[in-house]
FIPATI-915198 format. One record per atom (N, C-alpha, C, CB): residue number from 0; residue in three letters; atom name; x, y, z. Coordinates in Angstrom, 1 decimal, padded with zeros to 4 digits. Glycine has a CB too. Layout:
<sites>
+------+-------+------+--------+--------+--------+
! firo ! marpa ! timi !     xx !     yy !     zz !
+------+-------+------+--------+--------+--------+
!  NUM !   ala !   CA !      X !      Y !      Z !
...
+------+-------+------+--------+--------+--------+
</sites>
This chain:
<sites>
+------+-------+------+--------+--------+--------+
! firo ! marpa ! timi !     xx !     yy !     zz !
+------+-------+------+--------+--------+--------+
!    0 !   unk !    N ! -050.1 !  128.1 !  040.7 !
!    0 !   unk !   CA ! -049.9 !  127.5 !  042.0 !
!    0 !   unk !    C ! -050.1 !  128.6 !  043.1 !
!    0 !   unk !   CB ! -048.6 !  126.9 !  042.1 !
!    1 !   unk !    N ! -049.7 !  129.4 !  042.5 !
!    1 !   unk !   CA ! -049.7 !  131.1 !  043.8 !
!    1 !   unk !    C ! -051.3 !  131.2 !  043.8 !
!    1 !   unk !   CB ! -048.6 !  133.2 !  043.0 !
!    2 !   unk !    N ! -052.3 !  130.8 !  043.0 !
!    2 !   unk !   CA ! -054.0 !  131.3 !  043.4 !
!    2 !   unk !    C ! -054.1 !  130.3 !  044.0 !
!    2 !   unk !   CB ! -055.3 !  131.6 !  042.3 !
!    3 !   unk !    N ! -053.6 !  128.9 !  043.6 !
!    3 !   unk !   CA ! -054.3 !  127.8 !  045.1 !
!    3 !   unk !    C ! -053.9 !  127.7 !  046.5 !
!    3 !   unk !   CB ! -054.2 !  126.3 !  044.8 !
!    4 !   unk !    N ! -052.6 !  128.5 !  046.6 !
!    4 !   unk !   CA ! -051.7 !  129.1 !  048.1 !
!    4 !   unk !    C ! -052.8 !  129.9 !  048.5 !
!    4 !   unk !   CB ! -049.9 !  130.3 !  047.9 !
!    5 !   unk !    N ! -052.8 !  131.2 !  047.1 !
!    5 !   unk !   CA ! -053.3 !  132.3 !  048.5 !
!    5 !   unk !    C ! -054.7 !  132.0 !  048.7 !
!    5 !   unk !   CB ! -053.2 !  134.2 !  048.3 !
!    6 !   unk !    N ! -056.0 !  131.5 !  048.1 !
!    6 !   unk !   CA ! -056.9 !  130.5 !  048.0 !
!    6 !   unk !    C ! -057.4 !  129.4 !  048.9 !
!    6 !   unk !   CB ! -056.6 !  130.0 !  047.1 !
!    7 !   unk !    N ! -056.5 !  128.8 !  048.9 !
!    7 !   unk !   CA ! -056.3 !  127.6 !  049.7 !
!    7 !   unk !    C ! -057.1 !  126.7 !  049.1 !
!    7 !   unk !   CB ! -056.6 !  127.6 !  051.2 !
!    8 !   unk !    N ! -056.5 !  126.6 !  047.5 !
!    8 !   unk !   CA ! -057.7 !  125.4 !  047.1 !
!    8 !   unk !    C ! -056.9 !  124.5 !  046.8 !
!    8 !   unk !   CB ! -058.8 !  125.7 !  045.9 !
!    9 !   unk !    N ! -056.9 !  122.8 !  047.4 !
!    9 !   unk !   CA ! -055.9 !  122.1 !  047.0 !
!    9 !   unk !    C ! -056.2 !  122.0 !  045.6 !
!    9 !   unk !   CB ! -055.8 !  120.9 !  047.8 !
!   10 !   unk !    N ! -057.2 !  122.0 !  045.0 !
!   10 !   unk !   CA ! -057.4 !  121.4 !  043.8 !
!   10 !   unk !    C ! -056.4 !  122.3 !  042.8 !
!   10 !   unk !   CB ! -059.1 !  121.4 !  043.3 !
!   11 !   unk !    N ! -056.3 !  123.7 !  042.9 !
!   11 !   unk !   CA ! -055.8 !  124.1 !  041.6 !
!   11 !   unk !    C ! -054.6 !  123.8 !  042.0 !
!   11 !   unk !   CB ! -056.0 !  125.5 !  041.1 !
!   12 !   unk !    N ! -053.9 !  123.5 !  043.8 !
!   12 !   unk !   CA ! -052.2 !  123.2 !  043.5 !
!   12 !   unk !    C ! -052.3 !  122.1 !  042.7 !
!   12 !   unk !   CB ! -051.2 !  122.8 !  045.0 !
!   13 !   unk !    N ! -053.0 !  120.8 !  043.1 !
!   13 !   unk !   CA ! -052.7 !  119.5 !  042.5 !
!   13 !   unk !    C ! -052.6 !  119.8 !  040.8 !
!   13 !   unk !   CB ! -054.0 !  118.3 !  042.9 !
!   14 !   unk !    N ! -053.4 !  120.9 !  040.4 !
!   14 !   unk !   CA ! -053.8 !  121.2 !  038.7 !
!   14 !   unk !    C ! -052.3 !  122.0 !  038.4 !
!   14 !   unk !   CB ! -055.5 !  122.4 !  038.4 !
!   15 !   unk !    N ! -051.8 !  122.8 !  039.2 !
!   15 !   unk !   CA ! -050.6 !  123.2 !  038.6 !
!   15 !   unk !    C ! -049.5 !  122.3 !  039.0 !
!   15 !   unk !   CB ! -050.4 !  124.5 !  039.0 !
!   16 !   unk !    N ! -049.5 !  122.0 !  039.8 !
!   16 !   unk !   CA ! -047.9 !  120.6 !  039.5 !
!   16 !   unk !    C ! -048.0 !  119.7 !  038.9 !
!   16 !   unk !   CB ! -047.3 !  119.6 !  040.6 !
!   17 !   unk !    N ! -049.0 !  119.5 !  038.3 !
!   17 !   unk !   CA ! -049.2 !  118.6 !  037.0 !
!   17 !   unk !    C ! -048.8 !  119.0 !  036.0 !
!   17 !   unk !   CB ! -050.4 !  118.2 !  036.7 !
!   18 !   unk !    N ! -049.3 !  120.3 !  035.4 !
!   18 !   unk !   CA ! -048.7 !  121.3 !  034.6 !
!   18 !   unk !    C ! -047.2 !  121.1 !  034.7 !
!   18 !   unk !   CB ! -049.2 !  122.7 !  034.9 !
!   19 !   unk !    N ! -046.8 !  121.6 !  035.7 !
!   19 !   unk !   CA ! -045.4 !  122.0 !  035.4 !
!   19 !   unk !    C ! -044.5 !  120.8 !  035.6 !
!   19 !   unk !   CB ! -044.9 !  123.2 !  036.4 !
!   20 !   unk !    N ! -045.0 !  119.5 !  036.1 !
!   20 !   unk !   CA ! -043.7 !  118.6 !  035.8 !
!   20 !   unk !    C ! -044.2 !  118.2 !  034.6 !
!   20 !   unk !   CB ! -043.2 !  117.3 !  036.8 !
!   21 !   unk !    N ! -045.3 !  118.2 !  033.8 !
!   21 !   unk !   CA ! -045.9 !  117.9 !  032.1 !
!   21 !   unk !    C ! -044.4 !  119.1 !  031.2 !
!   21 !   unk !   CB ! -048.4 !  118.8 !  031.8 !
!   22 !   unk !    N ! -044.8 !  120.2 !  031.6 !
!   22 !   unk !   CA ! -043.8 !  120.7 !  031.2 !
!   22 !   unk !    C ! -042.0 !  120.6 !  031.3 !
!   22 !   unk !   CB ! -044.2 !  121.6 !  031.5 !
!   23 !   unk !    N ! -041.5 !  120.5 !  032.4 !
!   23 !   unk !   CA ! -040.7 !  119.9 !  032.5 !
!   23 !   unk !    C ! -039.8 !  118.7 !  031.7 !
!   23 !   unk !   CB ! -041.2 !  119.8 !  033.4 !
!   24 !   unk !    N ! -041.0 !  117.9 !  031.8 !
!   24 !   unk !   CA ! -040.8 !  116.4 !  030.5 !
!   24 !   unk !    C ! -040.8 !  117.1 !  029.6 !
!   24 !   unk !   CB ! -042.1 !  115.0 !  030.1 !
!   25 !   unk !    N ! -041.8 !  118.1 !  028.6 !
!   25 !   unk !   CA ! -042.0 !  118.4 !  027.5 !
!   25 !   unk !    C ! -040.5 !  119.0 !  027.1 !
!   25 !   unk !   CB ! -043.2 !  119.3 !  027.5 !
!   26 !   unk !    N ! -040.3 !  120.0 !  027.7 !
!   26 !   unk !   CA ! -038.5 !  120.8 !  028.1 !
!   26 !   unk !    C ! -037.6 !  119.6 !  028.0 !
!   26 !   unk !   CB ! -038.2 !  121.6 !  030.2 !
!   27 !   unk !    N ! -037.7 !  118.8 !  029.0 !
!   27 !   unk !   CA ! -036.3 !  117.9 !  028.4 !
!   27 !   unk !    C ! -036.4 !  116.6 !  027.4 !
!   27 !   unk !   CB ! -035.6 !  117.2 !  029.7 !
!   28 !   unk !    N ! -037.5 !  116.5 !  027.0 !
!   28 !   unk !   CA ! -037.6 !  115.3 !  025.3 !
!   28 !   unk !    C ! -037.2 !  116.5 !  024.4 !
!   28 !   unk !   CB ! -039.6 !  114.3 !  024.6 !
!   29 !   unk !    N ! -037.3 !  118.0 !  024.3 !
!   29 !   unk !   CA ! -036.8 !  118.8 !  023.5 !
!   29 !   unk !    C ! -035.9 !  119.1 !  023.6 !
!   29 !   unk !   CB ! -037.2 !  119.6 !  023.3 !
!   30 !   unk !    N ! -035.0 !  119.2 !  024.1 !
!   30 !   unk !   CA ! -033.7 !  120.0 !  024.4 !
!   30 !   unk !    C ! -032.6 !  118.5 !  023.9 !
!   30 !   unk !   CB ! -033.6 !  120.8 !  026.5 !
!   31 !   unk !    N ! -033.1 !  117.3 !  025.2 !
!   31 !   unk !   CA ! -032.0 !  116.5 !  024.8 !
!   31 !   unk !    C ! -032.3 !  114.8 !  023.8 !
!   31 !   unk !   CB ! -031.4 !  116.3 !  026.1 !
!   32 !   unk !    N ! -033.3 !  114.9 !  023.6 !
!   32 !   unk !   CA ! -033.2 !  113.9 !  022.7 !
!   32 !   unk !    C ! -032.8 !  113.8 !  021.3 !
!   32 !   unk !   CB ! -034.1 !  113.6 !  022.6 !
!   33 !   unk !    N ! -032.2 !  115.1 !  021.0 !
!   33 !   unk !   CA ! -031.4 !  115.0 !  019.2 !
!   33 !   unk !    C ! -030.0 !  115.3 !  019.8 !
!   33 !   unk !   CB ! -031.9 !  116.4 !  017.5 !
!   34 !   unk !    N ! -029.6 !  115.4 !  021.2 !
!   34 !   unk !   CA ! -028.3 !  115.2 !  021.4 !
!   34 !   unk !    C ! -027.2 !  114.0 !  022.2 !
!   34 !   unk !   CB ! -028.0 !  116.2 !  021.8 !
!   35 !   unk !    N ! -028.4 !  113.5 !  022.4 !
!   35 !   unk !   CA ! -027.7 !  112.3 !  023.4 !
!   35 !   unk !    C ! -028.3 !  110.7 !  022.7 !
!   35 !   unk !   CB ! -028.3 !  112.6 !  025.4 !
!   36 !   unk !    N ! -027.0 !  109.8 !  023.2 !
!   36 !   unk !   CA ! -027.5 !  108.4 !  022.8 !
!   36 !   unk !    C ! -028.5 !  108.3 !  023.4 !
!   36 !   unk !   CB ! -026.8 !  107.3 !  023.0 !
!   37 !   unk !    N ! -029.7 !  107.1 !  022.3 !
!   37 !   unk !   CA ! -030.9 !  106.8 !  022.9 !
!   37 !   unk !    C ! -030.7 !  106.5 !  024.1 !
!   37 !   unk !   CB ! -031.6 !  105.9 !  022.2 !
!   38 !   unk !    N ! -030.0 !  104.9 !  024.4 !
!   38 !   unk !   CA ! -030.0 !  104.6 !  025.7 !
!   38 !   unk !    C ! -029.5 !  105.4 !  026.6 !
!   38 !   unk !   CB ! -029.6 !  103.7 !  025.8 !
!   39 !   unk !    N ! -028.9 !  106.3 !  026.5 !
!   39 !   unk !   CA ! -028.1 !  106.8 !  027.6 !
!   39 !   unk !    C ! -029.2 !  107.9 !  028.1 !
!   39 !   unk !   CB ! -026.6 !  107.3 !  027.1 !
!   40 !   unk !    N ! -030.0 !  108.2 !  027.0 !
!   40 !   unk !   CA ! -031.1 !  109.5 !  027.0 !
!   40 !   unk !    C ! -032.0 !  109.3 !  028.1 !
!   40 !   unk !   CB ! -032.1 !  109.5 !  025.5 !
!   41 !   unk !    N ! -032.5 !  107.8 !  028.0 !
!   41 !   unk !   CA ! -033.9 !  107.4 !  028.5 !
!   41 !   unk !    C ! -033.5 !  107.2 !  030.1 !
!   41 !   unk !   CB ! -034.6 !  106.0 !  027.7 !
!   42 !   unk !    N ! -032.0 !  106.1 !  030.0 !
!   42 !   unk !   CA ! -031.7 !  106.1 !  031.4 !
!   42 !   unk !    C ! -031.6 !  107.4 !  032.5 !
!   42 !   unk !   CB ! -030.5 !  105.5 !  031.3 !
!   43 !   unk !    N ! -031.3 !  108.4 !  032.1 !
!   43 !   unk !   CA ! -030.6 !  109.9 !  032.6 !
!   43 !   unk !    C ! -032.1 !  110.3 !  032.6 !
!   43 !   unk !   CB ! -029.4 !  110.9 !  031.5 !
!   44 !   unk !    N ! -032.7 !  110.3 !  031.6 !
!   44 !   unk !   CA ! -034.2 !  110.9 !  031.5 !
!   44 !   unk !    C ! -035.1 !  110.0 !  032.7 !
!   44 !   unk !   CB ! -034.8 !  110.7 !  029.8 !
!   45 !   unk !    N ! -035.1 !  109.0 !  032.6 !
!   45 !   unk !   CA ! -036.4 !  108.5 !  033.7 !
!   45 !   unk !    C ! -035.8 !  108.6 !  035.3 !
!   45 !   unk !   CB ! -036.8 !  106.5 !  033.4 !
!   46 !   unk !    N ! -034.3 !  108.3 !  035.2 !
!   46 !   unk !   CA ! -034.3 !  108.8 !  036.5 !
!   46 !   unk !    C ! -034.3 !  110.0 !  036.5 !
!   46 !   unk !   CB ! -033.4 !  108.4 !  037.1 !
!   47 !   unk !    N ! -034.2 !  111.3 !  036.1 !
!   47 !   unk !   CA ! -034.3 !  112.4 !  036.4 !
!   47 !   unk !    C ! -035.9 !  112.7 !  036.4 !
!   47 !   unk !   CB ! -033.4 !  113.1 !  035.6 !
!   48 !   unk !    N ! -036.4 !  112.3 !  036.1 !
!   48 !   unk !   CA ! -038.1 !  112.4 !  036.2 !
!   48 !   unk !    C ! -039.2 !  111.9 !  037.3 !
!   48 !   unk !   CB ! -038.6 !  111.8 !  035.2 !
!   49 !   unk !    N ! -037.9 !  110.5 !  037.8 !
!   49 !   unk !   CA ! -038.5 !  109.7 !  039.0 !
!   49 !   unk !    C ! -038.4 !  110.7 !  039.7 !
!   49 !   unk !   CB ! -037.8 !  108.3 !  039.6 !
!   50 !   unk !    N ! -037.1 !  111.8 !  040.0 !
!   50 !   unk !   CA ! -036.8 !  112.0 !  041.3 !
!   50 !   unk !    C ! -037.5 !  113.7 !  040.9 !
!   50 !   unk !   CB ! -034.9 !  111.8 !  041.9 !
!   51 !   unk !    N ! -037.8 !  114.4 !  040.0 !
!   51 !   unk !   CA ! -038.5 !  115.6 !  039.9 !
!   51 !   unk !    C ! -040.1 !  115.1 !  040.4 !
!   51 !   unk !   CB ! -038.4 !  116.4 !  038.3 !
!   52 !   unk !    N ! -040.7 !  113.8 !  039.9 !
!   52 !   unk !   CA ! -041.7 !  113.8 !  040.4 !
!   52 !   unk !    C ! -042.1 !  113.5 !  041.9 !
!   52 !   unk !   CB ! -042.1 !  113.2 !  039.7 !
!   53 !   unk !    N ! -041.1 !  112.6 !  042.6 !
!   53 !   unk !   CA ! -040.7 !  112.4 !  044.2 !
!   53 !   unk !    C ! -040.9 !  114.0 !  045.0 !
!   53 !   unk !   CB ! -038.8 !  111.6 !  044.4 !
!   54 !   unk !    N ! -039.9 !  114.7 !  044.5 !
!   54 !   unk !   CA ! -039.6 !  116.2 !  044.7 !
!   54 !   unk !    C ! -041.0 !  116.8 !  045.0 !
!   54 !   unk !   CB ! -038.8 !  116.8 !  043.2 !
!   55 !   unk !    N ! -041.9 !  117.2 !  043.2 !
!   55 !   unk !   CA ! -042.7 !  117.6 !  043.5 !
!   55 !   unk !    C ! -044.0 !  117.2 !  044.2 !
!   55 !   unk !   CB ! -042.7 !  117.9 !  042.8 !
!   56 !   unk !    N ! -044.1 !  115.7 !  044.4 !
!   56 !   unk !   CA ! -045.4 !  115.3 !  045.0 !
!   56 !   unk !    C ! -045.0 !  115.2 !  046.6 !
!   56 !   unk !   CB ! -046.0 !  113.6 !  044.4 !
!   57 !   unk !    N ! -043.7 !  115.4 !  047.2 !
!   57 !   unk !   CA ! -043.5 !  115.6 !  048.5 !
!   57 !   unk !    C ! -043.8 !  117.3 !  049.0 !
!   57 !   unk !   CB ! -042.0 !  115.2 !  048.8 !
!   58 !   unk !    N ! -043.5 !  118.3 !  048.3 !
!   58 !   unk !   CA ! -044.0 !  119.5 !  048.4 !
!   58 !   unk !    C ! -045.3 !  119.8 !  048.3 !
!   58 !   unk !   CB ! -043.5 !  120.3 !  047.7 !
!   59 !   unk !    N ! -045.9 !  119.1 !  047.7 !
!   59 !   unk !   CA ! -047.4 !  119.3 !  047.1 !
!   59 !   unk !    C ! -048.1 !  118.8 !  048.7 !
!   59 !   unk !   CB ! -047.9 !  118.0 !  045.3 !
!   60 !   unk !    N ! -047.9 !  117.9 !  048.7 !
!   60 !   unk !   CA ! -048.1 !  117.0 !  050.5 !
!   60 !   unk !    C ! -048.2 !  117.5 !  051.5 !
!   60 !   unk !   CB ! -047.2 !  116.2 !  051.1 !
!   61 !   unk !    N ! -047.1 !  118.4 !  051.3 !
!   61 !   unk !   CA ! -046.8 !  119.2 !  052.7 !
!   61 !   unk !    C ! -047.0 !  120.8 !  052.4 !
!   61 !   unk !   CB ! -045.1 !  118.8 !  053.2 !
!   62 !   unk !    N ! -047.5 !  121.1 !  051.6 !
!   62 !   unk !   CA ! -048.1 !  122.5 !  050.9 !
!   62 !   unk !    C ! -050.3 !  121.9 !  051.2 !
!   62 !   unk !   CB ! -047.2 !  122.5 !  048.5 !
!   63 !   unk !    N ! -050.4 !  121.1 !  051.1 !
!   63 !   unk !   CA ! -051.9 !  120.2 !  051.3 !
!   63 !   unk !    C ! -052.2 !  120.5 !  052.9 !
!   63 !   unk !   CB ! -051.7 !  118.2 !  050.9 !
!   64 !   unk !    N ! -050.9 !  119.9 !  053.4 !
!   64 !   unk !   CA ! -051.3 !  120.0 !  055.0 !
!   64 !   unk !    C ! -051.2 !  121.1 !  055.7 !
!   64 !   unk !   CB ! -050.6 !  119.2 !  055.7 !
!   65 !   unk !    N ! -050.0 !  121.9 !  054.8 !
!   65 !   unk !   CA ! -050.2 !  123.8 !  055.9 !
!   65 !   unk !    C ! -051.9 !  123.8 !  055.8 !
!   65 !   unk !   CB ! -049.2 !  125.9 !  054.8 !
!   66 !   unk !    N ! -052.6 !  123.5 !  054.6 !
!   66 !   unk !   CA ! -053.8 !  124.2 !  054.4 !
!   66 !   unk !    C ! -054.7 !  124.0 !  055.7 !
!   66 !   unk !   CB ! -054.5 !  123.6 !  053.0 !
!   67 !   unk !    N ! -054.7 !  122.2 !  055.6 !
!   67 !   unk !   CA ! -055.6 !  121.6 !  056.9 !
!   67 !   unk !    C ! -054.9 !  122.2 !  058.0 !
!   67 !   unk !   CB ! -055.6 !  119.8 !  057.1 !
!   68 !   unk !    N ! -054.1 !  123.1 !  058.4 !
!   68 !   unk !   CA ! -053.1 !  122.8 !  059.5 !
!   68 !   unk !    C ! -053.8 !  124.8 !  060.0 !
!   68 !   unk !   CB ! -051.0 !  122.2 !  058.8 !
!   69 !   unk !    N ! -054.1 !  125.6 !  058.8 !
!   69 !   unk !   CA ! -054.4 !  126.6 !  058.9 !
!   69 !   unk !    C ! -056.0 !  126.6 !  058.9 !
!   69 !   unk !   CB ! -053.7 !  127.4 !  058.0 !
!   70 !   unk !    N ! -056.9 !  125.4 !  058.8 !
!   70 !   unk !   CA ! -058.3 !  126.0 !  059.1 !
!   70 !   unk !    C ! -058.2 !  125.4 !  060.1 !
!   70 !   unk !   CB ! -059.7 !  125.8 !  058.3 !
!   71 !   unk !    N ! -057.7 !  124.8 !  060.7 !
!   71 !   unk !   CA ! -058.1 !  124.5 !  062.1 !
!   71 !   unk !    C ! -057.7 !  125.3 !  063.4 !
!   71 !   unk !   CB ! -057.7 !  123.4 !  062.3 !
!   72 !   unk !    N ! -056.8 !  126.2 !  063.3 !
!   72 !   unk !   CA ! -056.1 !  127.7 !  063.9 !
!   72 !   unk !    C ! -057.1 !  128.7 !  063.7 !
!   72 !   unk !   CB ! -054.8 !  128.2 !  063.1 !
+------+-------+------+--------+--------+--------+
</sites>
């Protein structure tokens, strides 16, 4: 993410926050799915994923626009 900042290429940010909330999921189906009830897993799990992905696609947005916001300065 830090070469499409200092870069200013939106494409590799969009390529790394994809990565890292992929990872993210990957990190928590490993950690807690052999310790928690199924249902209780998935519920806790999807909402915690709705709101990491909300999270990250609002920064990504507004990390997009400094860019437009700095070639035109």
């Amino acid at each position: 993410m830090a070469a499409g900042m200092r870069q200013q290429k939106p494409v590799l940010v969009n390529l790394a926050v994809g990565f890292i909330v992929a990872d993210i999921c990957a990190r928590y189906f490993d950690v807690f799915f052999s310790t928690m009830d199924r249902s209780l897993f998935f519920l806790l799990g999807g909402t915690c994923l709705m709101v990491i992905g909300a999270v990250a696609e609002k920064n990504r947005r507004r990390l997009l626009e400094s860019f437009s916001q700095m070639e035109v300065a």
